[in-house]
C-alpha positions as CSV (number, residue, x, y, z in Angstrom):
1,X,141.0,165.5,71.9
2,X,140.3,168.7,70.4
3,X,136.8,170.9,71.0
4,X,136.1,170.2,67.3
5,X,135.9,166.6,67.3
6,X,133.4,166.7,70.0
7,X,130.7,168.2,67.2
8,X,129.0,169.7,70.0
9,X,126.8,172.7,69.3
10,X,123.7,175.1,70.9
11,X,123.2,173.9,74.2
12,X,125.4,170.9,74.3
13,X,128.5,171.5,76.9
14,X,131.6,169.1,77.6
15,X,134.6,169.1,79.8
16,X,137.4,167.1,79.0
17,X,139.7,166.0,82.2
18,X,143.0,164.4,82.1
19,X,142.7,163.3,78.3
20,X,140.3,160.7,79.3
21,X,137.6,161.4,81.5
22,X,134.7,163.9,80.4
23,X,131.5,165.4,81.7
24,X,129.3,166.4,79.0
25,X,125.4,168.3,80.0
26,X,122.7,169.3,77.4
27,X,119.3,170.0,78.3
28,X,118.3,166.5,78.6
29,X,121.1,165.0,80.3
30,X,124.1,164.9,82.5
31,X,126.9,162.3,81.3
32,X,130.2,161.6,83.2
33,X,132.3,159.2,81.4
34,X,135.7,157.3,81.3
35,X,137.6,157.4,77.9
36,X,134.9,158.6,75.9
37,X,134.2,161.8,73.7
38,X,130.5,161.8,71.8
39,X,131.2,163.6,67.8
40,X,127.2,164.7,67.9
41,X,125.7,161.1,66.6
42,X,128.1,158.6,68.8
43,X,130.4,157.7,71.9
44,X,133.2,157.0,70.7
45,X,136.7,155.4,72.2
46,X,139.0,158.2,72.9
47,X,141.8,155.8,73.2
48,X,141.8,151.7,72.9
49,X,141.0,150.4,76.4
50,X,137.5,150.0,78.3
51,X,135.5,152.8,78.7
52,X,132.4,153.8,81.4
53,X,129.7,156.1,81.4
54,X,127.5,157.4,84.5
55,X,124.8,159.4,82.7
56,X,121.2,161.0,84.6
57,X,118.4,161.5,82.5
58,X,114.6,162.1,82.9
59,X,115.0,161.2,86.4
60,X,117.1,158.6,86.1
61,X,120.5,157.0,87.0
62,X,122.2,154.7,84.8
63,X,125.5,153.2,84.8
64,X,126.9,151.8,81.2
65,X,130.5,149.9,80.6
66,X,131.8,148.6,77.2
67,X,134.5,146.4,76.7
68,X,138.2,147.4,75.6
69,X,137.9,149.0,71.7
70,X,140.4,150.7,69.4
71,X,140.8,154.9,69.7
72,X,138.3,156.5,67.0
73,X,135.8,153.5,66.8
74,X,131.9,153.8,67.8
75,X,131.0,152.4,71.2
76,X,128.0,150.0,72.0
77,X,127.2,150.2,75.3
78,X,123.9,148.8,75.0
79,X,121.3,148.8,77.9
80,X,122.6,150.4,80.8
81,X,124.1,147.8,83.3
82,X,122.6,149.7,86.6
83,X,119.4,152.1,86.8
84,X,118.4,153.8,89.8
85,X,114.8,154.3,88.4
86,X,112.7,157.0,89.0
87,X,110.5,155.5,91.2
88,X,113.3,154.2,93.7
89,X,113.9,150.8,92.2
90,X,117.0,149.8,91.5
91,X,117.3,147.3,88.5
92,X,120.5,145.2,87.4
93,X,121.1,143.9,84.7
94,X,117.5,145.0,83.5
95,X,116.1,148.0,82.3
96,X,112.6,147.3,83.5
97,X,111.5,149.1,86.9
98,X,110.7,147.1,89.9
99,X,108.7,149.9,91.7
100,X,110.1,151.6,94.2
101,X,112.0,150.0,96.9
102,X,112.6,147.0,95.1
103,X,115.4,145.6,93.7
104,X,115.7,143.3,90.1
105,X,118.4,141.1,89.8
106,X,118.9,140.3,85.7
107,X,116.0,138.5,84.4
108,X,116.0,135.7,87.7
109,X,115.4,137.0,91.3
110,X,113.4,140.1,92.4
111,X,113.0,141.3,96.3
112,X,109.3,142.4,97.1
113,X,110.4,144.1,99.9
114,X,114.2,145.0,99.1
115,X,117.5,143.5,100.7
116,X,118.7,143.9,104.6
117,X,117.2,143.2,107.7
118,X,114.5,144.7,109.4
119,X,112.4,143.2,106.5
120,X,110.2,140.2,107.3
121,X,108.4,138.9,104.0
122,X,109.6,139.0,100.1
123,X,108.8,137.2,96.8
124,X,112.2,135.6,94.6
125,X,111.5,134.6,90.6
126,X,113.9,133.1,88.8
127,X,114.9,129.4,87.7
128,X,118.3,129.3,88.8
129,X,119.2,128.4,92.3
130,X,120.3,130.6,95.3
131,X,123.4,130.4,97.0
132,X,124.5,132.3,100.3
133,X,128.1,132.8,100.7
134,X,130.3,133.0,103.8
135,X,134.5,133.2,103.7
136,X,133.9,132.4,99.5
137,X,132.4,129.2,100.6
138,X,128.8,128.0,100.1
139,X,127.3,127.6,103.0
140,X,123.6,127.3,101.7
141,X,121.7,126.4,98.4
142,X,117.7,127.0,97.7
143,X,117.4,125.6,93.8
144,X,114.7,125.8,91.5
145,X,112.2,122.8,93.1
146,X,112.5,124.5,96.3
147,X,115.2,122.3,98.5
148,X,116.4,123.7,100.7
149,X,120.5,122.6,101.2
150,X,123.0,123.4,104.2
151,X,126.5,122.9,103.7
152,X,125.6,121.5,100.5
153,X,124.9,123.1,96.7
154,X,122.9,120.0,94.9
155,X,120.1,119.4,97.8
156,X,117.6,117.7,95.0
157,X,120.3,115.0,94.7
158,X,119.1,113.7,98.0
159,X,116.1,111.5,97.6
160,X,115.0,113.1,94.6
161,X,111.9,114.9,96.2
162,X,111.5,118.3,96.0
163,X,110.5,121.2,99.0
164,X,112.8,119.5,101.7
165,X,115.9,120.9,103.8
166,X,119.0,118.8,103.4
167,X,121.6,119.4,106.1
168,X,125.0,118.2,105.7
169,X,128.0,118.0,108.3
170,X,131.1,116.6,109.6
171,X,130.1,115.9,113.8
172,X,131.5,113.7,116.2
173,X,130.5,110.3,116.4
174,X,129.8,110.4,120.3
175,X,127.2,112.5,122.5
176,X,129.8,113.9,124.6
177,X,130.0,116.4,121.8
178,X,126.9,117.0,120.7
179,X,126.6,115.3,117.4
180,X,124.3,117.3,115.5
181,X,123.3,119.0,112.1
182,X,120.6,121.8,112.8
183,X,119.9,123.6,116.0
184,X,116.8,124.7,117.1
185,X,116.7,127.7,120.1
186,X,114.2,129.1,121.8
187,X,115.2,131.8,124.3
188,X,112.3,132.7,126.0
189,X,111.5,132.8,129.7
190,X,112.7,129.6,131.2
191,X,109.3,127.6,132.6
192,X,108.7,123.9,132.9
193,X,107.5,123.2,129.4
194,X,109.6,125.7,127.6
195,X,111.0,123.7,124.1
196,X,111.4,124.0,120.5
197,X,110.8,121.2,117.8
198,X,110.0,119.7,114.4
199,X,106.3,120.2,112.6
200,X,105.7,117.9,110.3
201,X,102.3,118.9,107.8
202,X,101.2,117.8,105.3
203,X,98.0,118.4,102.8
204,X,94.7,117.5,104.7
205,X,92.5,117.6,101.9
206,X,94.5,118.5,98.9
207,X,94.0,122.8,99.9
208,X,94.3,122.8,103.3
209,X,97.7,122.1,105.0
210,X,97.7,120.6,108.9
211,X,100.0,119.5,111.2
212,X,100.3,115.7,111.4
213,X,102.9,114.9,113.6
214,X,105.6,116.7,115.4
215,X,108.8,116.6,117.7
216,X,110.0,118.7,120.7
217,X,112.2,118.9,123.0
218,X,111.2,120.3,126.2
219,X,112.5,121.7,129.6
220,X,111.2,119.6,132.6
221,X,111.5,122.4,135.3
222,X,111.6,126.1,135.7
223,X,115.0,125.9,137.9
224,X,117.3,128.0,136.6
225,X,120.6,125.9,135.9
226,X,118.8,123.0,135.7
227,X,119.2,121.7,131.9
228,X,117.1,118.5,132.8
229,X,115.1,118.2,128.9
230,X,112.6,115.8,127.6
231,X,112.3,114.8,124.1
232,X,108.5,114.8,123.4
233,X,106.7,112.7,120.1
234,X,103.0,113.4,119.0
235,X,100.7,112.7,116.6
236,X,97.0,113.6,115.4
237,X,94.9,110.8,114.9
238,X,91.9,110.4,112.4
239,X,89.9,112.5,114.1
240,X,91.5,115.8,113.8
241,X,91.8,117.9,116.6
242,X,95.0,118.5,118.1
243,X,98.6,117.0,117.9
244,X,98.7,115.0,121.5
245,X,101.8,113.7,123.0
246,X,101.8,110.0,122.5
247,X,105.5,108.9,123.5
248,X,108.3,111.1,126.2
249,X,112.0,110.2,126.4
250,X,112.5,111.9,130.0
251,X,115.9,113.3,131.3
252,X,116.5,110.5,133.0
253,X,116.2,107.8,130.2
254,X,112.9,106.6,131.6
255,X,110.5,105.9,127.8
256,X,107.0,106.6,128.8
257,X,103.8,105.5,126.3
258,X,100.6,107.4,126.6
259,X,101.2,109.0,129.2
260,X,103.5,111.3,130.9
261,X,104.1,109.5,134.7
262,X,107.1,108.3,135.2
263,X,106.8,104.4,136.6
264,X,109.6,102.6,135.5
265,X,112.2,102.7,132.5
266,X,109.6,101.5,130.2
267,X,105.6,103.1,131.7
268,X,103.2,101.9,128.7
269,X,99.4,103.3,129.2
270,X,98.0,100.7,127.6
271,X,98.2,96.9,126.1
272,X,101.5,95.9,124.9
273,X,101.7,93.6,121.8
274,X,104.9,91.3,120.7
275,X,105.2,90.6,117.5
276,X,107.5,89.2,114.8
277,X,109.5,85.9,114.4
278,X,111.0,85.9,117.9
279,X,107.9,86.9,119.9
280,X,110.7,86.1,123.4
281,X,110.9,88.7,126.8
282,X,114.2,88.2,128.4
283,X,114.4,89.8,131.6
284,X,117.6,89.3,132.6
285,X,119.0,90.3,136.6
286,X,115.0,90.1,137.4
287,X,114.7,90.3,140.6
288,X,113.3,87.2,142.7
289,X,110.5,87.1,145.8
290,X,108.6,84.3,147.5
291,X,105.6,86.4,147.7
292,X,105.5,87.0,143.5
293,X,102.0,86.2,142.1
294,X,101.8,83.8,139.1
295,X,102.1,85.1,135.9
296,X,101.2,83.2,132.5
297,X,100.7,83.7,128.5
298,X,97.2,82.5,127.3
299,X,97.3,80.3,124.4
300,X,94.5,81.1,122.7
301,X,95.6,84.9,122.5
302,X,99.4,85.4,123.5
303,X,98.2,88.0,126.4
304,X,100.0,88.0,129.4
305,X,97.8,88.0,132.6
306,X,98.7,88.0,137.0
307,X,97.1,84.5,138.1
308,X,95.0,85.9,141.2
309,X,93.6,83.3,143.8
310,X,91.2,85.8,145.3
311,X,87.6,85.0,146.3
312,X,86.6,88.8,144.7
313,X,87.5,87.5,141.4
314,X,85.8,84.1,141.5
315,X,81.8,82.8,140.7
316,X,80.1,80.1,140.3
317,X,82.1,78.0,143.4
318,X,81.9,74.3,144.0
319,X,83.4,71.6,145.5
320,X,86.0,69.6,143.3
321,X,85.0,66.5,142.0
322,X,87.2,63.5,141.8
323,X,89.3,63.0,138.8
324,X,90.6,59.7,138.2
325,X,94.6,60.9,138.4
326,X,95.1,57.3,137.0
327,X,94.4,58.3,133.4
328,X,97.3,60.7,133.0
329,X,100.1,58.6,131.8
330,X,103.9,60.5,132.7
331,X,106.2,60.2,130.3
332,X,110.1,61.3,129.6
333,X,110.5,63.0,126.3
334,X,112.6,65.2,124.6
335,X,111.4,69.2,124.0
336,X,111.3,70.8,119.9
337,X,110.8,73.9,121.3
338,X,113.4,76.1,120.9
339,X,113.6,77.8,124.1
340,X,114.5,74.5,126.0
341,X,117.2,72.4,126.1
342,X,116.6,70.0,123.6
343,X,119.6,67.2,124.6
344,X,118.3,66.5,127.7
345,X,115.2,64.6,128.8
346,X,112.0,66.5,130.2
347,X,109.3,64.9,132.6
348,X,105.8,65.9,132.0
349,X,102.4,64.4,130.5
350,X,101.0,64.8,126.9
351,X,98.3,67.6,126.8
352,X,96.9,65.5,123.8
353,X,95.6,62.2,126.1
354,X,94.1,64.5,128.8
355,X,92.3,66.1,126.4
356,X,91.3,62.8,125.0
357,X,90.8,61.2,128.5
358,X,87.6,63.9,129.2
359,X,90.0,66.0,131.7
360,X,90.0,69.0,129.6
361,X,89.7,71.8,132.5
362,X,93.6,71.1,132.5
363,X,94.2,71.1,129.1
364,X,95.0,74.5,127.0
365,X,93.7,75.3,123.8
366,X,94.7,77.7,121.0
367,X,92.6,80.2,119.2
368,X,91.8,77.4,116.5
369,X,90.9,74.8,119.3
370,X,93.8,73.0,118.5
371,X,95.4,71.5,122.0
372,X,98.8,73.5,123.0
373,X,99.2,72.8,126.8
374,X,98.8,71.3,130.1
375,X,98.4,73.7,133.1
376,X,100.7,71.7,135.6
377,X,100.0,74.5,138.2
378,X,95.8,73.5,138.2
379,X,97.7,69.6,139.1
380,X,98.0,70.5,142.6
381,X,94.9,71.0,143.3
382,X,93.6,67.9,141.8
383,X,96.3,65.9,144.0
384,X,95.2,67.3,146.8
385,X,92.2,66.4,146.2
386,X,93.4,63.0,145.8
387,X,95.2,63.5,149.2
388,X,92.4,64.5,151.0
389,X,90.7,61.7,149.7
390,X,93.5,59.2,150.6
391,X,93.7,61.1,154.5
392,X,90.4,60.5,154.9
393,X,90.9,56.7,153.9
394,X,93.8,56.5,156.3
395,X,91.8,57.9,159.1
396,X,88.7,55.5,158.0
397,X,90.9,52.7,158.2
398,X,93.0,53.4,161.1
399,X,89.7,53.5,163.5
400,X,88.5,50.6,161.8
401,X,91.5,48.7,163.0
402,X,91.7,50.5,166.5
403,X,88.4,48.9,166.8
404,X,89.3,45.1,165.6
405,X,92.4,45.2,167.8
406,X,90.2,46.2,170.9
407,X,87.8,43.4,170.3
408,X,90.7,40.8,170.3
409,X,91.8,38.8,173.8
């Protein structure tokens, strides 16, 4: 390209290198570009392929590229593709200055604080999702509602809600190998207590967010070695305050309620309720002893309760008057309920005519009144008071006859 066709004049200087690459300075900028030549009004293509400018001016650093165009013909670069602003900002894409250390991606994302680490707090814009990358894979997603996906790029096709983290994952189907998702560390000290875990918060009056529940998992000793872990669940009731433990899963299996002592493999603090359409305990391999106090389920209220024979927990104590044992009629029947065997024949009396015979300290009643039970246990005292009775008849009658036989010759 000759000197001429530059139309360069006063102050306006330009090197040509290698037939396609120039440097060109004037008073107002420095320009450093790649198959260009500028004839005093435009860049033009110096021959037909793509061509590159660099160019500084009033403080600035821009970078400009234009497509492949035919030798001779005006060049449109446009905005500049990259500015190193002034202030420090780096914008790309955009012309617009993000203040200094920030960077402007286009017209979506922009880093308060800039890119790397070391920085701890920054503020994205844009409605396009973010993706991070690892071996050209996605590993993670953030999208415009705010989900949060691992190992997945459409997280808001999960549930439809928006503001949750969706973990995804191929794991093994067994505990030998940790199945899991997500993992959560905490490295600090080791102590008894040491753990990390799941907050879950939610609004508490439609400004305030506060924690309503959460999960940990914590460390049962300070032993170094000693991996022994409990998984911990608590919740805040209505009353605010704080989260409290409510449930523990120990290292051992052991599934304590409302409180944190280890008694058995199930320790519940408090009353224990059954409910639903089987309403059955099965203790299966229970253990058996001669010595065992009576248990029994009310009827009027489904509680279970220790029968206790104890004079501290009696009142009110009187001798037992005679009940006529001649009203209660046994009969042979066959059981409806379902927890009997309901082929073979049963022995027992009919709650029903005790009730209706006056002898209703034996009879059980439910929470309506309505007769469900006899209480064959209370029986036995009633026959023997029947056999002390009948003793004492013997004995009457056995000195009376003593007596007769001595009188006789």
């Amino acid at each position: 390209m000759t000197p001429s066709a530059w139309g360069l004049s006063g102050t306006n200087k330009a090197i040509q290198l290698l037939g396609a690459s120039v440097f060109s300075l004037n008073t107002q900028n420095a320009v450093f570009g790649q198959n260009v030549y500028h004839n005093g009004t435009n860049f033009l293509y110096q021959t037909t392929d793509v061509a590159s400018v660099y160019r500084q001016s009033a403080a600035q650093h821009q970078w400009f590229t234009a497509p492949s165009g035919t030798a001779g013909n005006t060049i449109s670069f446009g905005d500049a593709k990259m500015t190193l602003q002034a202030s420090g900002g780096l914008a790309l894409g955009v012309t617009t200055d993000p203040g200094a250390g920030n960077i402007q991606l286009g017209s979506g994302a922009y880093v308060g604080t800039g890119i790397g680490t070391g920085n701890t707090t920054g503020t994205y814009y844009g409605t396009n999702e973010v993706r991070f990358y690892t071996s050209a894979s996605a590993r993670a997603t953030i999208d415009s509602s705010g989900n949060v996906g691992i190992g997945t790029t459409s997280p808001s096709t999960y549930a439809g809600a928006s503001g949750q983290l969706i973990v995804y994952g191929g794991v093994a189907t067994t505990f030998t190998n940790n199945p899991t998702n997500m993992t959560l560390v905490n490295n600090g000290t080791i102590a008894a207590g040491l753990g990390c875990g799941i907050n879950f918060s939610m609004n508490y009056d439609n400004t305030v967010t506060t924690t309503y529940g959460l999960i940990s998992c914590i460390r049962e000793n300070a032993t170094s070695g000693n991996p022994a872990g409990a998984l911990v669940f608590g919740t805040r009731d209505s009353g605010g305050g704080v989260t409290t433990e409510r449930m523990r899963i120990t290292s051992s299996g052991n599934l304590l309620i409302g409180t944190t002592t280890v008694g058995s493999k199930l320790t519940v603090a408090d009353n224990i309720s059954i409910h639903g359409a089987g309403n059955t305990i099965y203790a299966e391999s229970f253990p058996t002893t001669a010595s065992a106090a009576n248990v029994y389920i009310g009827a009027s209220n489904s509680y279970m309760y220790r029968s206790t024979s104890a004079l501290k927990y009696k009142q009110d104590i009187r001798d037992l008057e005679e009940i006529d044992i001649n009203k209660f009629r046994p009969v042979r029947y066959k059981s409806k309920c379902k927890g009997d065997d309901q082929t073979k024949d049963h022995f027992g009396l009919i709650a029903d005519e005790v009730d209706s015979a006056g002898i209703k300290e034996l009879v059980t009643y439910g929470a309506d009144g309505e007769v469900e039970g006899f209480q064959y246990e209370r029986l036995t005292i009633v026959l023997l008071k029947h056999c002390q009775e009948q003793q004492a008849l013997i004995e009457s009658l056995t000195s009376r006859v003593a007596q007769l036989e001595g009188t006789q010759p």
